[in-house]
C-alpha positions as CSV (number, residue, x, y, z in Angstrom):
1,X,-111.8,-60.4,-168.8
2,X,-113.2,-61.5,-165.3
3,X,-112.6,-59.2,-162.6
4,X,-110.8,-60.9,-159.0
5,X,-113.3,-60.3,-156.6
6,X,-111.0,-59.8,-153.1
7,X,-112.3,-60.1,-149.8
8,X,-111.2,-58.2,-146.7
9,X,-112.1,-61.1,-144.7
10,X,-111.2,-64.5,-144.6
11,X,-114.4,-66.9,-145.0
12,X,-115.1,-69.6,-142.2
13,X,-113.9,-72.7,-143.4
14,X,-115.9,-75.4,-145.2
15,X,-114.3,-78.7,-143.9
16,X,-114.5,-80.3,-140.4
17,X,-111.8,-79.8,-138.2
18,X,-110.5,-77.0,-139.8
19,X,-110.0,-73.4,-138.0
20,X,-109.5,-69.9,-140.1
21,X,-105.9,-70.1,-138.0
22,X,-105.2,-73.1,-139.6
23,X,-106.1,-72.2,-143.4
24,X,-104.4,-68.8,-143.0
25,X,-101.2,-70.0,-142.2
26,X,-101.2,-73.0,-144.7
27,X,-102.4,-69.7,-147.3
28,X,-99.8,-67.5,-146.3
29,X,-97.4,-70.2,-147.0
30,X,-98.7,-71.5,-150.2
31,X,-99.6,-68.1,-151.6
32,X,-96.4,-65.9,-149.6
33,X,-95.6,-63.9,-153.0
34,X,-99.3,-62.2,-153.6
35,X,-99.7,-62.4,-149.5
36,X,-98.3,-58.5,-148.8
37,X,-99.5,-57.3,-152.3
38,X,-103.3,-57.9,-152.3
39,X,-106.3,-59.7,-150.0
40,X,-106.6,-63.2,-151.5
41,X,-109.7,-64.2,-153.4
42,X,-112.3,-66.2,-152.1
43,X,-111.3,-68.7,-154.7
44,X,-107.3,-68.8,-153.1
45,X,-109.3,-69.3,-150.0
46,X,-110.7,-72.3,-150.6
47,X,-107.7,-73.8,-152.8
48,X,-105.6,-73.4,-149.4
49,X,-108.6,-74.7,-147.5
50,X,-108.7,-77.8,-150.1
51,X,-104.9,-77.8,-150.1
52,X,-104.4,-78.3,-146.0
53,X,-107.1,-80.8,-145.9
54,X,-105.7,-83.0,-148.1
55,X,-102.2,-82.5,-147.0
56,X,-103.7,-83.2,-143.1
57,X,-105.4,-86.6,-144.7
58,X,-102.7,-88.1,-146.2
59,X,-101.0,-87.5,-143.4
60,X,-103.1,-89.5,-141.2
61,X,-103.3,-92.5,-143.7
């Protein structure tokens, strides 16, 4: 079985335009029942990262 690898801190985001304010709140909401119980993975990171941005493009089509 693979092992979660958690991270105290939250990476810097990947896309443009994006702050680490930004992701964590879009993270905390996505992800609000594992959000008190553990740090999220780098993985979770980047899906709320991947997440926001498309939600913020769609928005501005």
């Amino acid at each position: 079985m693979k092992s979660l690898q958690t991270l105290s801190t939250q990476p810097k985001p990947a896309s443009p335009g994006l702050s680490r304010q930004m992701v964590r709140k879009h993270a905390r909401r996505i992800f609000h029942d594992r959000w008190t119980l553990r740090p999220l993975t780098r993985r979770e990171w980047r899906q709320a990262e991947q997440d926001l941005a498309r939600l913020l493009e769609a928005e501005a089509l």
